[in-house]
C-alpha angles and dihedrals in degrees: 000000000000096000082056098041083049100052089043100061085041090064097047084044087059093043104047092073083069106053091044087054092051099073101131126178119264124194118253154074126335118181093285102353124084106205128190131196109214114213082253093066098255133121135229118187138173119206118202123169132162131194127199141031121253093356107051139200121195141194129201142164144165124234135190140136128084112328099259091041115042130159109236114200152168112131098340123016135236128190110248138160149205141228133180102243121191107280086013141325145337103225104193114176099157081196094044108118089059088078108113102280093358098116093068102043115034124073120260091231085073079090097068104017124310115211111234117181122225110252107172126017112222137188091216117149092194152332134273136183121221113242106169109090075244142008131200122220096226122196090230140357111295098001118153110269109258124173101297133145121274142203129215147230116291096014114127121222137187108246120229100182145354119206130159102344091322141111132213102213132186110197100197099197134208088282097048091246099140124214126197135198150111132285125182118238099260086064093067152044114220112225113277125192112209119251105251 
């Protein structure tokens, strides 16, 4: 029974290594960044916190490369990466907090990995940012404008789905209550790293 009990433990011992190894990046929300995986094996992210009641300091910044070498921007840009922790992801930008109004929001330990814990699991294949003034969630492509829910410009969204010039978006507001619909291209900017 020992001799089992002891080969046993050897050959979990030999395939553990594996599946620690396996952790792989999944899109959703993160505390305060939303993070997509592109079918292509990128990320895109937006990270948005705010300190304060009444009078209030934020902090936000746009992500997206391969995960150990992003591109983190806003007005100017810094190199970052991310990593799948174990209940979410490492986000490590050394030059974080120079982001506009990062300094006095975002932890210090942004410089060498902050721990940010998985809230919400998406499907979402990549980011967009809302350019129309707004924007209605529509049922399918093209369809007549009801009274629907809408976004707005400068809102970010996780993206479902692109097809013809269209995009399948999911808004997850302040209260987690989560809206889906399509908006056309001319609705919307695509995530662009700036060229370095």
């Amino acid at each position: 029974m020992i001799r089992y009990l002891a080969m046993g433990v050897l050959s979990w011992c030999a395939v553990a290594p594996v599946f620690a190894g396996s952790a792989v990046l999944h899109s959703g929300k993160y505390e305060g960044l939303m993070l997509a995986v592109t079918p292509e094996h990128q990320v895109e992210g937006f990270y948005a916190e705010e300190l304060g009641e009444g009078v209030t300091r934020g902090c936000a910044f746009y992500l997206q490369g391969q995960p150990d070498a992003l591109t983190t921007w806003l007005d100017d840009a810094y190199p970052g990466s991310v990593a799948p922790s174990s209940d979410g992801v490492t986000l490590t930008v050394e030059q974080g907090r120079q982001h506009p109004g990062c300094i006095s929001v975002l932890m210090p330990e942004i410089a060498t990995g902050l721990d940010l814990s998985q809230t919400v699991n998406k499907p979402w294949i990549g980011l967009v940012t809302v350019s129309a003034d707004k924007a209605y969630l529509l049922k399918t492509p093209g369809a007549k404008v009801a009274k629907r829910a809408y976004i707005v410009k400068g809102d970010v969204v996780g993206v479902l789905a692109f097809k013809d010039g269209w995009a399948q978006v999911e808004f997850v507001n302040a209260q987690d209550r989560s809206f889906i619909g399509w908006i056309s291209q001319d609705q919307y900017a695509r995530l662009a790293a700036p060229k370095s």
